[in-house]
Backbone bond lengths (Angstrom), bond angles and torsions (degrees), N, CA, C in turn:
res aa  C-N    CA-C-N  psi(-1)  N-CA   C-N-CA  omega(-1)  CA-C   N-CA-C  phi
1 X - - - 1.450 - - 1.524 108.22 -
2 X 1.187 126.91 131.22 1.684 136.06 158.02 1.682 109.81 -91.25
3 X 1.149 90.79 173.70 1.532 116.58 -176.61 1.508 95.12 -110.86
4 X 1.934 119.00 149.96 1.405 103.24 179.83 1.697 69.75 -148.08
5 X 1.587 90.46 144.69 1.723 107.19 165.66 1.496 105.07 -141.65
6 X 1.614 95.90 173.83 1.888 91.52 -175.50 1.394 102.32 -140.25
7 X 1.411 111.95 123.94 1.336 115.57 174.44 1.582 110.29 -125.07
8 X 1.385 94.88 150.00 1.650 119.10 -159.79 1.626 101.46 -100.77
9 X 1.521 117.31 113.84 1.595 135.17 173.28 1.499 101.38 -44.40
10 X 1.517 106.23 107.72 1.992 92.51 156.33 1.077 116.72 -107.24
11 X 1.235 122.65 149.18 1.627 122.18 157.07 1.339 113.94 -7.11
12 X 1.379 119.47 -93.67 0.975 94.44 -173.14 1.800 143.54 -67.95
13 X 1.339 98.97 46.28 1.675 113.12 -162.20 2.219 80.05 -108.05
14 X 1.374 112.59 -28.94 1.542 98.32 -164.73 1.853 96.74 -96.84
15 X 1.173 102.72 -168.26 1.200 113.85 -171.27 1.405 101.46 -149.65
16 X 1.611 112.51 170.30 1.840 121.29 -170.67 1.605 116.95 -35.29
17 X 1.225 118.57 -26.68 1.700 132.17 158.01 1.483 111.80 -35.71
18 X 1.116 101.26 -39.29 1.893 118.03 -132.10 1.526 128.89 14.40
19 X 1.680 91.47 71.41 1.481 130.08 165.15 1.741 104.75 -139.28
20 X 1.244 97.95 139.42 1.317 121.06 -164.14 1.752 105.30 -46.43
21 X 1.384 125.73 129.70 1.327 105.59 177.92 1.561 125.44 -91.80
22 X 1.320 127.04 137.23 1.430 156.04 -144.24 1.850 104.71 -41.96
23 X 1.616 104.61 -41.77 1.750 111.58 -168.71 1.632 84.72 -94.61
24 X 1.370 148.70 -8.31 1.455 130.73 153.68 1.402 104.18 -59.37
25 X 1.547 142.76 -36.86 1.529 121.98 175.57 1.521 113.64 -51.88
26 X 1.185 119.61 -45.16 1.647 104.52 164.20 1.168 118.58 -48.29
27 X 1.142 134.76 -67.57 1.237 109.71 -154.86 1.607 114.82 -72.30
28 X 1.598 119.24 -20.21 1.222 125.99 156.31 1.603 113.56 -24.63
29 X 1.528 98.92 -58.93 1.493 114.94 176.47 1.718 114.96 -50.19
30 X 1.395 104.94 -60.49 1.809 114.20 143.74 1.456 117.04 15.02
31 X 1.233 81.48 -96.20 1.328 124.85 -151.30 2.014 89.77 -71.71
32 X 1.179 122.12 -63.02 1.903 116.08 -173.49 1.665 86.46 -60.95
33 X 1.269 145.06 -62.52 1.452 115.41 -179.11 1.334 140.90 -63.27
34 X 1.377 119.65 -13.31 1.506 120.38 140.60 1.400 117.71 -40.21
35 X 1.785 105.12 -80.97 2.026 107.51 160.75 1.348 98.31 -29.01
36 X 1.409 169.46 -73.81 0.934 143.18 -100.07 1.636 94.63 -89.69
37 X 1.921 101.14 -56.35 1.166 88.09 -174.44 1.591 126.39 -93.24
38 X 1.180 111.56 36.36 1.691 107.95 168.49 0.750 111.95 -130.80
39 X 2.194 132.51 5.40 1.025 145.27 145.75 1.834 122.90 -49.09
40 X 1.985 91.39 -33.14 1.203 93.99 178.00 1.840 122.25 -118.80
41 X 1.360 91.21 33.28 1.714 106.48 178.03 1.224 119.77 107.65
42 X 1.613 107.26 0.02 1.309 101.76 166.27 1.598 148.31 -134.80
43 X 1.068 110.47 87.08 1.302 104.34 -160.68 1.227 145.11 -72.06
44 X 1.510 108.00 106.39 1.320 109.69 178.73 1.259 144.47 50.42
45 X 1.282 131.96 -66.21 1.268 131.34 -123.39 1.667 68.35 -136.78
46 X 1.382 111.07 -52.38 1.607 103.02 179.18 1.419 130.42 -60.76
47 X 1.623 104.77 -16.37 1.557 109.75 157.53 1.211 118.93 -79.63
48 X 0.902 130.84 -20.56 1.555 140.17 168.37 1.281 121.25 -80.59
49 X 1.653 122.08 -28.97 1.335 128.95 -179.62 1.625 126.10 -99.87
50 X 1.348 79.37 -50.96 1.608 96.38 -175.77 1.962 106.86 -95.89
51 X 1.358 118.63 -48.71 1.454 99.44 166.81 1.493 118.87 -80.51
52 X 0.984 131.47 -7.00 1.655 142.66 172.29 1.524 105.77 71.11
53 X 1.410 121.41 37.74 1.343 119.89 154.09 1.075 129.30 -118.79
54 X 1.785 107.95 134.88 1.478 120.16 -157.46 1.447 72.16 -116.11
55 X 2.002 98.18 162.15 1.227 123.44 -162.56 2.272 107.72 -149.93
56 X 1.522 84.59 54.75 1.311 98.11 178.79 1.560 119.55 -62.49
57 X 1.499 116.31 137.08 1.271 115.69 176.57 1.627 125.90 -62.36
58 X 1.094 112.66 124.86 2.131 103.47 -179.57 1.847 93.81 -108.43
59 X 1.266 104.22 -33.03 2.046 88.50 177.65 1.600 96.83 -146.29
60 X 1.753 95.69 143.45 1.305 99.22 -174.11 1.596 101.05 -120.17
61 X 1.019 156.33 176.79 1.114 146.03 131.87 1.800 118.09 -157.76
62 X 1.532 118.89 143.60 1.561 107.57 -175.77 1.359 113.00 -130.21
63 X 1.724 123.45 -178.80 1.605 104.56 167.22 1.447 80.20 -145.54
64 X 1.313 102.38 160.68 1.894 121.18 173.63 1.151 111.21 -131.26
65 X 1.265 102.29 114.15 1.435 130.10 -169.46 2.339 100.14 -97.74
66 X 0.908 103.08 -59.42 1.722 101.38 157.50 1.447 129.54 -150.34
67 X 1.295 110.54 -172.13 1.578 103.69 -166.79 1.573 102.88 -84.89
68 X 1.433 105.64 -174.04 1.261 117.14 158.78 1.741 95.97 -154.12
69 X 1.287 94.38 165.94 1.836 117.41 -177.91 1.233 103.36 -127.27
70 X 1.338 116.60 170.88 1.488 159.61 170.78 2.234 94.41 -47.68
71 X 1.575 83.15 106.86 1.667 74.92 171.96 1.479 97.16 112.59
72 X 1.458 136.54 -65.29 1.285 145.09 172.50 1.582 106.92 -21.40
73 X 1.605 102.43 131.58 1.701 93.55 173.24 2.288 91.47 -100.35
74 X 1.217 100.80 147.13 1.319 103.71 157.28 1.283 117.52 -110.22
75 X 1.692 126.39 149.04 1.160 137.68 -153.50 1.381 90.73 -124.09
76 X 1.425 130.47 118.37 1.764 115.25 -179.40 1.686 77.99 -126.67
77 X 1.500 99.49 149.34 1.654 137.78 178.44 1.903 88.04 -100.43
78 X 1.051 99.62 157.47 1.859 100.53 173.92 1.333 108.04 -179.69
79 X 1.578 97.03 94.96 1.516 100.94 -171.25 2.161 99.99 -117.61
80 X 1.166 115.34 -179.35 1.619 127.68 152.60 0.922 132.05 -82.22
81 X 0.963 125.89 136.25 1.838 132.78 -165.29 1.489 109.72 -120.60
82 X 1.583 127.36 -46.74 0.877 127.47 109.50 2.013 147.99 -158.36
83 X 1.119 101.54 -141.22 2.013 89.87 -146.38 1.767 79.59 -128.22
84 X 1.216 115.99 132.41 1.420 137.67 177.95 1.520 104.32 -118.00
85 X 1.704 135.37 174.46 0.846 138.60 -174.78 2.094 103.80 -77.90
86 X 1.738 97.59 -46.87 1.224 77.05 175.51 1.533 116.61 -126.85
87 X 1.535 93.63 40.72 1.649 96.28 -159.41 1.767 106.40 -139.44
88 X 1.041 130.19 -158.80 1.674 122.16 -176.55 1.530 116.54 158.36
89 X 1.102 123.78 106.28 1.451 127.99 -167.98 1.599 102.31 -101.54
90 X 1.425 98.29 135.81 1.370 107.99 -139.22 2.108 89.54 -124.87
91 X 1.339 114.21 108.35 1.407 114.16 -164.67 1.767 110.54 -95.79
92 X 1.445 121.72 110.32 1.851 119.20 -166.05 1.650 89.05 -115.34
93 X 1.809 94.95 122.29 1.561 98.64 164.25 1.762 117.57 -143.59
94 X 1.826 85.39 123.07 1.653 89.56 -145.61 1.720 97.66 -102.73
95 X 1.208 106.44 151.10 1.669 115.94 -164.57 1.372 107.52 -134.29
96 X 1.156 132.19 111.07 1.595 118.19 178.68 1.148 131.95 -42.41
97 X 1.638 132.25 129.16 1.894 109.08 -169.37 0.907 131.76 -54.65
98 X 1.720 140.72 137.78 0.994 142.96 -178.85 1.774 121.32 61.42
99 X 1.717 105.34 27.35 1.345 122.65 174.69 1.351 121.94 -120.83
100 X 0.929 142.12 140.32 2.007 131.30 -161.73 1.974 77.64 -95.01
101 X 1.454 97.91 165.84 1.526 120.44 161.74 1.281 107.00 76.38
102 X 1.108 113.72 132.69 1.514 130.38 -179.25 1.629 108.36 -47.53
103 X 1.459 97.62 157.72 1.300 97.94 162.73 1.603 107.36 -131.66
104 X 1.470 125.89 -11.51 1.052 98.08 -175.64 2.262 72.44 -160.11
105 X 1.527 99.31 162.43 1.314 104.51 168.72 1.518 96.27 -128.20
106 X 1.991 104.91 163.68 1.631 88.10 155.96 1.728 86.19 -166.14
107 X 1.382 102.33 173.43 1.525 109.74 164.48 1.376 89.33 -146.88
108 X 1.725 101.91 160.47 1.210 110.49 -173.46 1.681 108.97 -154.00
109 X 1.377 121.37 83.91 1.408 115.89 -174.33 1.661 128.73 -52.14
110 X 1.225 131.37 122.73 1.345 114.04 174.64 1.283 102.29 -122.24
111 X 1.347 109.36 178.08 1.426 136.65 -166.23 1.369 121.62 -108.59
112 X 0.949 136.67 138.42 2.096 113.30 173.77 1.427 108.57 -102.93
113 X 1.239 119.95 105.19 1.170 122.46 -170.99 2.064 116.03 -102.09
114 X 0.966 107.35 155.94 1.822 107.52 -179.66 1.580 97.03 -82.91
115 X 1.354 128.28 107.22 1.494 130.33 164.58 1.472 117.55 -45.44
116 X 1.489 120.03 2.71 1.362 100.37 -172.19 1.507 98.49 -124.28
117 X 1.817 116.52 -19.68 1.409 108.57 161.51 1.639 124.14 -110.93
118 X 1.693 107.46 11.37 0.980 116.35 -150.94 1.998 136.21 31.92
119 X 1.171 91.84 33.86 1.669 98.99 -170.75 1.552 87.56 -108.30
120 X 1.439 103.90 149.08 1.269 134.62 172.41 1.348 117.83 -25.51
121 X 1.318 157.80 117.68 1.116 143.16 125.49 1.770 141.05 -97.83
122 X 0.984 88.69 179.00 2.211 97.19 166.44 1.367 112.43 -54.66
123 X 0.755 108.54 120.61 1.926 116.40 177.25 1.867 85.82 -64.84
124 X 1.180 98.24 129.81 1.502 97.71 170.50 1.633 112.77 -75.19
125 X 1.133 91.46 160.49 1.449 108.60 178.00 1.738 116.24 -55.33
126 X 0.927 134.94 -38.30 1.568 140.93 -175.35 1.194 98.73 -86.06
127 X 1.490 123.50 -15.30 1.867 108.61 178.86 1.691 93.28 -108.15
128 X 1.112 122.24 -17.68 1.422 117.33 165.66 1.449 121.06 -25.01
129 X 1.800 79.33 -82.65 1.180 107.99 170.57 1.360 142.18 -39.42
130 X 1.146 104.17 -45.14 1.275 132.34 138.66 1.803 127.76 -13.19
131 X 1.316 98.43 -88.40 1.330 112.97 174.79 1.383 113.61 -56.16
132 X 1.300 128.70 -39.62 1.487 146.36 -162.11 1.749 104.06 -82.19
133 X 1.299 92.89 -8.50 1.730 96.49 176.48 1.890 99.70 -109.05
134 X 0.663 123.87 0.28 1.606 137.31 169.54 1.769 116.16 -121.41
135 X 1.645 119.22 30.32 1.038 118.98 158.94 1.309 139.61 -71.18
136 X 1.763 120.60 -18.99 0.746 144.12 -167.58 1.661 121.55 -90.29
137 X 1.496 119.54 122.69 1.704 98.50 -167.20 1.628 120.34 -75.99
138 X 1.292 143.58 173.30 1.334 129.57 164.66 1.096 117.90 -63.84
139 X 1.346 108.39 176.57 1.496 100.67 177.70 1.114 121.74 -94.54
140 X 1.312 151.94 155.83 1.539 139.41 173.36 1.314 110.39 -50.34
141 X 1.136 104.45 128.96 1.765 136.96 171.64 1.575 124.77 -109.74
């Protein structure tokens, strides 16, 4: 099973091209793993605040397959590829709405870190779980 969210191109998402510029696909990426987890009960800020796990990037990497513009909704899939004790590579593949073929791929490894010493920890058990129920990729669309 994946996770699917939809985010809407703004102006200021493109650049002098006016096609979206290349380090906005991260945060695209961002932004569907936030949705991911308050899509599934948890929001955000409360994993970060109240359970004290931060989820810093250690490898990022993307490919662009086509553009998008100002106005474009993107559709990102965002599933696990895979799940480490304190780590989890996290796979976003975004397709323009209601368009076949990728527009952009990415993976992005993170870490589970303690927000208050920032040192490494155990992925807790409820985000485990979590992730391990989103191992599976979508299906082609």
């Amino acid at each position: 099973m994946a996770f699917r969210t939809r985010i809407k191109v703004r102006f200021s998402d493109e650049d002098h091209a006016r096609i979206v510029y290349f380090p906005r696909f991260f945060h695209f990426f961002h932004i569907a793993f936030e949705d991911f987890f308050a899509a599934n009960g948890y929001p955000y800020r409360d994993v970060l605040d109240v359970d004290k796990c931060g989820w810093p990037a250690v490898k990022a990497e993307a490919e662009f397959e086509r553009t998008l513009r100002f106005g474009d909704v993107l559709e990102i899939d965002v599933w696990i590829e895979r799940l480490g004790s304190s780590s989890a590579m996290f796979v976003y593949r975004g397709r323009r709405a209601g368009e076949p073929g990728d527009v952009c791929r990415g993976k992005i490894t993170v870490v589970c870190v303690d927000m208050d010493t920032f040192e490494s920890r155990t992925i807790p058990d409820k985000y485990r779980v979590l992730f391990a129920n989103f191992m599976t990729p979508p299906e082609a669309r």
